[in-house]
DSSP file (Angstrom, degrees, kcal/mol; ACC not computed):
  #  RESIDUE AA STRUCTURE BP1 BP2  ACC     N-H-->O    O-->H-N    N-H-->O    O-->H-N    TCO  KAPPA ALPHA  PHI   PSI    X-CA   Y-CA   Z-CA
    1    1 A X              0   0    0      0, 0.0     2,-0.7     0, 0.0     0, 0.0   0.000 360.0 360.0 360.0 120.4   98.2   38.5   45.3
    2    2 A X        -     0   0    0      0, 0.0     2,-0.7     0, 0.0     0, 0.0  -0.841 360.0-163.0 -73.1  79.1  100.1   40.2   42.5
    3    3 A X        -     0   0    0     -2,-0.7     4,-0.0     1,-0.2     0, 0.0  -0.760   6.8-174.9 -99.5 129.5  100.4   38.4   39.3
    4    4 A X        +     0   0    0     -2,-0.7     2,-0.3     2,-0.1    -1,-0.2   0.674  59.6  73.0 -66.0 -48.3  103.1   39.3   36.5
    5    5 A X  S    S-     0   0    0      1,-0.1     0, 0.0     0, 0.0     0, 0.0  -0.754  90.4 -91.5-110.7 159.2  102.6   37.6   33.9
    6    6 A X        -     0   0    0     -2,-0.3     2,-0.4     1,-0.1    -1,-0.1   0.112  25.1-131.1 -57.1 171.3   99.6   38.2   31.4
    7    7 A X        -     0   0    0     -3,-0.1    -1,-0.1    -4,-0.0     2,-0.1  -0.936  17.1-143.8-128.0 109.6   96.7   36.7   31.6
    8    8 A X        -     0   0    0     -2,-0.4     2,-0.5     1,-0.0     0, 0.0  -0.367  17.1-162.0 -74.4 137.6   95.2   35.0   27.9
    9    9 A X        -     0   0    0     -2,-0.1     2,-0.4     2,-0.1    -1,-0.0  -0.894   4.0-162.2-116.0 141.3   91.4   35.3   27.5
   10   10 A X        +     0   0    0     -2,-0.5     2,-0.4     2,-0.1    -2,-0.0  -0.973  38.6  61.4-134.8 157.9   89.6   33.2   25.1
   11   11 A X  S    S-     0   0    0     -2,-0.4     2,-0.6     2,-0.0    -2,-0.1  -0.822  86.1 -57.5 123.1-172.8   86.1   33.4   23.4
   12   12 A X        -     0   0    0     -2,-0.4     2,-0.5     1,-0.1    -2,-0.1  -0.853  55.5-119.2-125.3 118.0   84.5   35.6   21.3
   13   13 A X        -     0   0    0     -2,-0.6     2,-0.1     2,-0.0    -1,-0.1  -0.585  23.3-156.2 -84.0 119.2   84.2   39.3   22.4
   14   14 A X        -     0   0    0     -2,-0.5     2,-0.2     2,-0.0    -1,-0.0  -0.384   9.4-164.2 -70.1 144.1   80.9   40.9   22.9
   15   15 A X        -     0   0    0     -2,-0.1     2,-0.8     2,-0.0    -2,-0.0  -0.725   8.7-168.8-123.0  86.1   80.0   44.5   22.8
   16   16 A X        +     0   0    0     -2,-0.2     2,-0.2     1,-0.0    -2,-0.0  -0.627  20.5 152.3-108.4 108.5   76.7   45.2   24.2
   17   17 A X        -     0   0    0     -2,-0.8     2,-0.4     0, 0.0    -2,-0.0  -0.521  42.3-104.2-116.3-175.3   75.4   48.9   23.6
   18   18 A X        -     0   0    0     -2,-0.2     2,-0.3     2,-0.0    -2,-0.0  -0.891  22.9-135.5-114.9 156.3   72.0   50.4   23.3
   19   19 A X        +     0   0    0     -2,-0.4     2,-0.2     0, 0.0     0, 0.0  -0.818  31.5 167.4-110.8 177.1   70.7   51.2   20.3
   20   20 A X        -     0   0    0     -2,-0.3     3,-0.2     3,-0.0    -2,-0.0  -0.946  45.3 -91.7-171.5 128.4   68.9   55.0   20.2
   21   21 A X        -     0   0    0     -2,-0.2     2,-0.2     1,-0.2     0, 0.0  -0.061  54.1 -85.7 -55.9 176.2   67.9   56.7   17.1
   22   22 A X        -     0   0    0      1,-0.0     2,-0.5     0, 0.0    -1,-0.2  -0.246  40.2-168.2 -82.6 143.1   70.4   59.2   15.6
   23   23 A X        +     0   0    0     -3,-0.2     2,-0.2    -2,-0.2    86,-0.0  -0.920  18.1 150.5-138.0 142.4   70.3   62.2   16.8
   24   24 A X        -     0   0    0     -2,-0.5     3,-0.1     1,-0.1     0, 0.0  -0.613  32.7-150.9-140.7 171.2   72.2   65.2   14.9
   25   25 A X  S    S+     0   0    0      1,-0.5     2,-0.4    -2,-0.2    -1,-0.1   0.473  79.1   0.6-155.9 -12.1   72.0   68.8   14.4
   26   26 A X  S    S-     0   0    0      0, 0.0    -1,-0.5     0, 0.0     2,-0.3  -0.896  72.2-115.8-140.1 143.7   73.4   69.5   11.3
   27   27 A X        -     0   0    0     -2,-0.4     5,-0.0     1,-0.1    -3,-0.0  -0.583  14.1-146.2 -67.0 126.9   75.0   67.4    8.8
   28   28 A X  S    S+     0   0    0     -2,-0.3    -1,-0.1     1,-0.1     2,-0.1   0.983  82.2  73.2 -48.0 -61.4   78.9   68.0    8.2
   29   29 A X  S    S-     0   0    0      2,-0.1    -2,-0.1     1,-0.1    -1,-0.1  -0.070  79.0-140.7 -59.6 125.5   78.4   67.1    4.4
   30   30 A X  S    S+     0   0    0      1,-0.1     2,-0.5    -2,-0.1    -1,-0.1   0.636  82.1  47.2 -57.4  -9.3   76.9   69.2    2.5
   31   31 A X        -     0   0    0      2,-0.0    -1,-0.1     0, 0.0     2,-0.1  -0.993  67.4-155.5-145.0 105.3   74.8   66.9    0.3
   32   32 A X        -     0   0    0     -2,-0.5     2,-0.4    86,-0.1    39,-0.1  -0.545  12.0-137.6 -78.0 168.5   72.8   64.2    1.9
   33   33 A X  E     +a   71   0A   0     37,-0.6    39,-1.8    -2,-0.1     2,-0.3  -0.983  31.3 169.5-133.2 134.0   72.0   61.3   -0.1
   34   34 A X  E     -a   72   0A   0     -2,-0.4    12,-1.7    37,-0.2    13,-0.4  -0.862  27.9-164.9-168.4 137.0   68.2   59.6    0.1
   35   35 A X  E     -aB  73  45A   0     37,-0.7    39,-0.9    -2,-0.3     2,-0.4  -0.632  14.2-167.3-106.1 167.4   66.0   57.5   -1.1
   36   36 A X  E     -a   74   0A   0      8,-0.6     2,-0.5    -2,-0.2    39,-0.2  -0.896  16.7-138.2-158.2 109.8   62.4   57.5   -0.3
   37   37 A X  E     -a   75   0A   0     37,-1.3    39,-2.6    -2,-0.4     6,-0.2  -0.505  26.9-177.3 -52.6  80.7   59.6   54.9   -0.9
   38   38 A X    >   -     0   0    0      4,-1.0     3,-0.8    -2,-0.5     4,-0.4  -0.347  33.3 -66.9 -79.5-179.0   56.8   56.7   -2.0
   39   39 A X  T 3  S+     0   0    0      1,-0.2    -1,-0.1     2,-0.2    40,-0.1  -0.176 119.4  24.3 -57.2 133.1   53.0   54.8   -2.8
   40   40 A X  T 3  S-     0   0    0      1,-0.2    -1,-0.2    38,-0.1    -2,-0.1   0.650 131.2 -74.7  99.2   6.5   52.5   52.7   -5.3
   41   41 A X  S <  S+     0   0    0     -3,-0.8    -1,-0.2     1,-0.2    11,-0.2   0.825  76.5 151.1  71.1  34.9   56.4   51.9   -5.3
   42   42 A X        -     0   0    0     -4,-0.4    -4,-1.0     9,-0.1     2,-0.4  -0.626  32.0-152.1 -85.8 161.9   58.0   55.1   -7.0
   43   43 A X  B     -D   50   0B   0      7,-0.6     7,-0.8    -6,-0.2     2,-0.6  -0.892   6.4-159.0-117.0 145.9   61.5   55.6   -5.6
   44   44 A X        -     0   0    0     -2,-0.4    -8,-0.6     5,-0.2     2,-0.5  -0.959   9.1-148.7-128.2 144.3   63.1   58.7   -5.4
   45   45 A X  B    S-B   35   0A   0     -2,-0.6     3,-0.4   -10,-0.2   -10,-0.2  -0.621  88.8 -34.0 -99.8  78.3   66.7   59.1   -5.2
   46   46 A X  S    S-     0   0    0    -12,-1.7   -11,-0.1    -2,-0.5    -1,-0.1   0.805 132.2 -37.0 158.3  67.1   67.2   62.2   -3.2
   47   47 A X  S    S+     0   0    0    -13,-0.4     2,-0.7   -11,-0.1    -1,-0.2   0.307 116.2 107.0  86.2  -1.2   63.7   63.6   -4.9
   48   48 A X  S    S-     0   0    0     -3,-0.4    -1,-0.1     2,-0.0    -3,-0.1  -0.777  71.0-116.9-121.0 106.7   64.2   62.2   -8.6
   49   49 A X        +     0   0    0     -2,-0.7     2,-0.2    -5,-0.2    -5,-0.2   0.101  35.2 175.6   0.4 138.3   62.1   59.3   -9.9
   50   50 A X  B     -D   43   0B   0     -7,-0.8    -7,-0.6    -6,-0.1    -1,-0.1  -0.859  26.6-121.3-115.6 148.6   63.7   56.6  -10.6
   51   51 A X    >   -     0   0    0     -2,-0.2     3,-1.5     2,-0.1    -9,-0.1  -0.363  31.2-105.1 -78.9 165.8   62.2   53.3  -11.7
   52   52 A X  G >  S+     0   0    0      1,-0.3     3,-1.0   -11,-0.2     4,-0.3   0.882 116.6  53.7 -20.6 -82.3   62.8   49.9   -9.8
   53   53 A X  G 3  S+     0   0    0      1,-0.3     4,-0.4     2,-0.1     3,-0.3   0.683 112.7  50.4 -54.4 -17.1   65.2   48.1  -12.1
   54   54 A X  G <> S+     0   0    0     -3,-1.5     4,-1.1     1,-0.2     5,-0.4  -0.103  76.3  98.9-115.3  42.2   67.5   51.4  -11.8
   55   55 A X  H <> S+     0   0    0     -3,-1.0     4,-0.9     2,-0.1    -1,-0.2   0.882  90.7  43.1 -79.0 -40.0   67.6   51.9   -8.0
   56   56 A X  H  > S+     0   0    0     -4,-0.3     4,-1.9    -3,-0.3    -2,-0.1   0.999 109.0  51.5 -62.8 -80.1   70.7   50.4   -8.0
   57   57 A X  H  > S+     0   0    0     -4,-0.4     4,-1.5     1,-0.3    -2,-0.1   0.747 113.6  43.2 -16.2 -71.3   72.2   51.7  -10.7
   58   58 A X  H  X S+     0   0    0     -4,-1.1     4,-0.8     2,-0.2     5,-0.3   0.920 113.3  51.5 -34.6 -58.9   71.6   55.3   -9.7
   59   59 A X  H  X S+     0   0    0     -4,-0.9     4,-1.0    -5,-0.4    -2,-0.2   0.708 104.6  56.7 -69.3 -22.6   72.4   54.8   -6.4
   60   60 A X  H  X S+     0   0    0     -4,-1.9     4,-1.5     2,-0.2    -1,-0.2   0.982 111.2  45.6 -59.6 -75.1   75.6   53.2   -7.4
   61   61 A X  H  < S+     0   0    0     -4,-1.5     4,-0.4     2,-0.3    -2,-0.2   0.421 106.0  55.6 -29.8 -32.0   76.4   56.3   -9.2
   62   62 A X  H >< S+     0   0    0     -4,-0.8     3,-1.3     2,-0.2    -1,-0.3   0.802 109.1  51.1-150.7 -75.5   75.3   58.7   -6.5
   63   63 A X  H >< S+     0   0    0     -4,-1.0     3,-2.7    -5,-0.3    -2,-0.3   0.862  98.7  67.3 -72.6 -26.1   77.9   56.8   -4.0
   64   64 A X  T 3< S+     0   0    0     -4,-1.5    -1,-0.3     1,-0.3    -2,-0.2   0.824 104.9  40.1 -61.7 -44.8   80.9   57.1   -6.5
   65   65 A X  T <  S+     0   0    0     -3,-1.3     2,-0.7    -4,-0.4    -1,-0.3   0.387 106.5  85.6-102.4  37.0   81.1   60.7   -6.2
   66   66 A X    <   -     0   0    0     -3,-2.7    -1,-0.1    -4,-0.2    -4,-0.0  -0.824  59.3-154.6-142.5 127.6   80.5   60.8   -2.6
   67   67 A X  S    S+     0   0    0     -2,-0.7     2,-0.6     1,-0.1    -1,-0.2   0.905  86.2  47.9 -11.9 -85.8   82.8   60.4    0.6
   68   68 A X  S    S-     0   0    0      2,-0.1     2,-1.0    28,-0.0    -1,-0.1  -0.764  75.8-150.6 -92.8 106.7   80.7   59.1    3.4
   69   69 A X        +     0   0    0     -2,-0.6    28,-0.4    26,-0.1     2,-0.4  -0.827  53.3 131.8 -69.5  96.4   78.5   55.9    1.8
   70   70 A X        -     0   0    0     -2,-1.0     2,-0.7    26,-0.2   -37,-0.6  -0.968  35.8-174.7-140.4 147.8   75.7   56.6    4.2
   71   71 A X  E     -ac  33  98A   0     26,-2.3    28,-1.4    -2,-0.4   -37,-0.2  -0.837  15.7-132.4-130.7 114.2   72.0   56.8    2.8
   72   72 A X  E     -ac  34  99A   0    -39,-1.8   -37,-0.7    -2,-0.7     2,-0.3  -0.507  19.7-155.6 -56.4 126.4   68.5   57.8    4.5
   73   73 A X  E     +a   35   0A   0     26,-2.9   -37,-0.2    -2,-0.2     2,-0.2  -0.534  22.0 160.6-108.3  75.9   66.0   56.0    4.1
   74   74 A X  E     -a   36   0A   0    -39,-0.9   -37,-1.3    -2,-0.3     2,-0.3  -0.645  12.3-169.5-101.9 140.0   62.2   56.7    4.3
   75   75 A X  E     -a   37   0A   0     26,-0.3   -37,-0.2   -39,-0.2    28,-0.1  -0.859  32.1-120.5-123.2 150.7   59.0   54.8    2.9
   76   76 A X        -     0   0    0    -39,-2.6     3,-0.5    -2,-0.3    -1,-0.1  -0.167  35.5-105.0 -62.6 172.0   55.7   56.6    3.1
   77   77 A X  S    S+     0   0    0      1,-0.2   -39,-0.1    26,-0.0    -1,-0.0   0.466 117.2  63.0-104.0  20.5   53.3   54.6    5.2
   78   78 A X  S    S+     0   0    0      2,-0.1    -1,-0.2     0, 0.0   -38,-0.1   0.303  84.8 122.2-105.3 -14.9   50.9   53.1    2.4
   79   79 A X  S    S-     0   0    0     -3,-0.5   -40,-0.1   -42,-0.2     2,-0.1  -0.417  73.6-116.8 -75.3 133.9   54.5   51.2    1.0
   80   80 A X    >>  -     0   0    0      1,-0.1     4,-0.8     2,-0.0     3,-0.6  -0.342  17.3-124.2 -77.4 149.2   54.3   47.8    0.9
   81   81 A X  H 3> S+     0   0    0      1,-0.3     4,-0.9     2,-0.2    -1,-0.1   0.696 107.3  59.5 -92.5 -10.9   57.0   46.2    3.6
   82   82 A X  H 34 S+     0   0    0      2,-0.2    -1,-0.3     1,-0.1     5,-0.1   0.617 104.9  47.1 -85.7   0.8   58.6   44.0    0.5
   83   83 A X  H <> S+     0   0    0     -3,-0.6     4,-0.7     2,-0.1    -2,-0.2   0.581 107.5  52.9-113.2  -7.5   59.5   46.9   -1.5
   84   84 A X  H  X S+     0   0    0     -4,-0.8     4,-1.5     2,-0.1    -2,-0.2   0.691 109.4  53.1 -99.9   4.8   61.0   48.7    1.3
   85   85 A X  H  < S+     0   0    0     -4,-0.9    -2,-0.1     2,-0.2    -1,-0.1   0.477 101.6  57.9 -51.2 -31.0   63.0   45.6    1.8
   86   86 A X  H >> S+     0   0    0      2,-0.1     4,-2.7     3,-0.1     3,-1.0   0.816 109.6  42.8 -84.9 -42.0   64.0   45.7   -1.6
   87   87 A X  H 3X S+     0   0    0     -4,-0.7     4,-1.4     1,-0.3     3,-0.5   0.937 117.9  44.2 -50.8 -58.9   65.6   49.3   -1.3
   88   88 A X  H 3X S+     0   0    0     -4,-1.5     4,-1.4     1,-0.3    -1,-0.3   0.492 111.0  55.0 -95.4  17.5   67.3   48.7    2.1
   89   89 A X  H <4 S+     0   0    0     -3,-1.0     4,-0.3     2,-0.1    -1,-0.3   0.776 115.2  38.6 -88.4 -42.0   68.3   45.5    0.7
   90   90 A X  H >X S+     0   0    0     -4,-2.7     3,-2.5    -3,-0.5     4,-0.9   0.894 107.3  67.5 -51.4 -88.6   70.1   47.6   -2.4
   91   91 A X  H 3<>S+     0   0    0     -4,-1.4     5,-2.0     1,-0.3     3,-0.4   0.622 113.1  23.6  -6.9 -70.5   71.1   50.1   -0.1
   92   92 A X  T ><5S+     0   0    0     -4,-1.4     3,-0.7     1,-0.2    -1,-0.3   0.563 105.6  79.3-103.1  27.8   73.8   47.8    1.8
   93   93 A X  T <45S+     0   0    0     -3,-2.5    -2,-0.2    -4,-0.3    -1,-0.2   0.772  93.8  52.8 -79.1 -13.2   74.1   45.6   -1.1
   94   94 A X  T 3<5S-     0   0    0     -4,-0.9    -1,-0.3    -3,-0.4    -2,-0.2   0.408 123.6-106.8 -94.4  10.8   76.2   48.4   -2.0
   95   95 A X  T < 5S+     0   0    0     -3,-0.7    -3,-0.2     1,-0.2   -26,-0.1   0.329  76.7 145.7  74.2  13.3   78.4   48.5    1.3
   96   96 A X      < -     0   0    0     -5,-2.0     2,-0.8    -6,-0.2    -1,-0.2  -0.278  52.6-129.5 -68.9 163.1   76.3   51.6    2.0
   97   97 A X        -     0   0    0    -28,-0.4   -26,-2.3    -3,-0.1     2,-0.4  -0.805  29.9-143.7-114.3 113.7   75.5   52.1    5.9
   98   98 A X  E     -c   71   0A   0     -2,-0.8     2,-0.5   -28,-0.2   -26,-0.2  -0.666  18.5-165.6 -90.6 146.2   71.7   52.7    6.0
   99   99 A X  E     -c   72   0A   0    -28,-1.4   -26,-2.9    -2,-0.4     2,-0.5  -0.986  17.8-149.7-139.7 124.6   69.9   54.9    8.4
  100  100 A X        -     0   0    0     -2,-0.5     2,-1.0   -28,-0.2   -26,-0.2  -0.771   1.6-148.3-109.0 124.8   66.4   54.1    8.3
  101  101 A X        -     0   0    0     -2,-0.5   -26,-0.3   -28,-0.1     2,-0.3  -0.860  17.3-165.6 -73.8 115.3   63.7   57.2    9.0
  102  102 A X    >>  -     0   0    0     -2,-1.0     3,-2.1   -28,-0.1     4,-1.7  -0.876  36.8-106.3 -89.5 139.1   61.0   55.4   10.7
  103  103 A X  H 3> S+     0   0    0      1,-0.3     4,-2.6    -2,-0.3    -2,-0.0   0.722 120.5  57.7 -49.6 -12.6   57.8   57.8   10.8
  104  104 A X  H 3> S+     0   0    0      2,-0.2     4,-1.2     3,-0.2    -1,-0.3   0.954 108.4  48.8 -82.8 -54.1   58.4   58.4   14.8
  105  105 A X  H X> S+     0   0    0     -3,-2.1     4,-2.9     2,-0.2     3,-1.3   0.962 107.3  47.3 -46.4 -64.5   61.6   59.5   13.8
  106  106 A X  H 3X S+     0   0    0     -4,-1.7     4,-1.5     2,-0.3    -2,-0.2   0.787 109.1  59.2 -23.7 -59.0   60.5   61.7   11.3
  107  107 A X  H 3< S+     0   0    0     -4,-2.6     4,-0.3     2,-0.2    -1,-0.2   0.482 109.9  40.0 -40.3 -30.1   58.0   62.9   14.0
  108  108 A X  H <X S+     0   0    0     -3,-1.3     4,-1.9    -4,-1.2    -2,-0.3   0.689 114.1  58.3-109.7 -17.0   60.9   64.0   16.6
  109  109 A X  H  X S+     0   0    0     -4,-2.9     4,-2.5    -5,-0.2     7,-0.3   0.936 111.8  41.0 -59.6 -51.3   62.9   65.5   13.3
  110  110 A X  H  < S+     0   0    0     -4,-1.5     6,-0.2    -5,-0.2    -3,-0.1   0.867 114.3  53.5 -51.7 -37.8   59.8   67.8   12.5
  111  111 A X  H  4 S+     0   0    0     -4,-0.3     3,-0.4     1,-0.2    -2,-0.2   0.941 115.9  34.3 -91.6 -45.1   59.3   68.7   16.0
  112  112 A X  H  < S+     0   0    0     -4,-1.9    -1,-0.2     1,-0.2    -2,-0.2   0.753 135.6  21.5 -97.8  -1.2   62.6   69.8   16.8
  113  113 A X    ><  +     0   0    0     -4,-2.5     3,-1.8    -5,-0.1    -1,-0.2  -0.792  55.3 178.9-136.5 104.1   63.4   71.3   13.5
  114  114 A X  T 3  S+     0   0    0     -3,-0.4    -4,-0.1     1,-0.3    -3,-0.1   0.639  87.6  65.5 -73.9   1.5   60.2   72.2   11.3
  115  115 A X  T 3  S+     0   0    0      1,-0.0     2,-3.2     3,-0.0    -1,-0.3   0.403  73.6  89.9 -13.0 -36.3   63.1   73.5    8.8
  116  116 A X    <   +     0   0    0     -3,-1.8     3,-0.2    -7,-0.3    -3,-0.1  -0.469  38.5 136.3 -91.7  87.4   64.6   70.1    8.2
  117  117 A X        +     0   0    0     -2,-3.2    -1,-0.2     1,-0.1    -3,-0.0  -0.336  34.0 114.1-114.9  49.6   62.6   69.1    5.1
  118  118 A X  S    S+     0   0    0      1,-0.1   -86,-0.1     3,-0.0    -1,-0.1   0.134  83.4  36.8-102.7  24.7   65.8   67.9    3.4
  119  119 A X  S    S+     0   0    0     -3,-0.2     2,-0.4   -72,-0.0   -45,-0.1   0.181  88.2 105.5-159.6 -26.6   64.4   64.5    3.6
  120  120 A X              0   0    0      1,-0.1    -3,-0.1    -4,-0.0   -84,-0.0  -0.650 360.0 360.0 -86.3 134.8   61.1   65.0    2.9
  121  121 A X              0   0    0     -2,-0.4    -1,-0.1   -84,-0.0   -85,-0.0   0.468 360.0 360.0-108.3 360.0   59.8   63.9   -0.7
């Protein structure tokens, strides 16, 4: 059977992928940007203190001069799980795309490049 004329779909289209941590081998950009939860709740913005109330701020600044909004993220593993909520809640409260280091990650970043400390605070 042949049919000619199109055929109209309705309903709301799905896209079902897997998800898989990132995997890279060098960054195009030259300048990553990340913050990182240390204890006791210091933030660093890609290795410089900043307090709480100016996470935003900063981090605001820090995407204005930069192309690609994407930010790493990593908490030490004494961080309390509401204040690394509040970061990756900042994070795309700024339309930024967060890409969360979870220590396992971290673990297969070390192992296949002990070099890549550009993310470690």
């Amino acid at each position: 059977m042949i049919i000619k004329e199109p055929r109209h779909y309705q309903g709301l289209q799905i896209e079902l992928r897997s998800r898989d941590s990132m995997i890279w081998q060098k960054s195009p950009w030259p300048e990553t940007l990340s913050v990182y939860l240390g204890p006791g709740a210091k933030y660093y913005i890609n290795g410089d203190l900043v307090p709480r109330a100016a996470l935003r701020a900063n981090l605001q600044q820090e995407l204005n001069r930069r192309m690609v909004w994407t930010v790493y993220f990593e908490a030490d593993g004494d961080a309390l799980n509401m204040n690394a909520i509040y970061a990756m809640d900042t994070i795309q409260g700024l339309g930024a795309k967060l890409v969360w280091i979870t220590p396992k990650v971290r673990q297969e970043i070390d192992r296949k490049n002990p070099s890549a400390q550009w993310l470690s605070n």
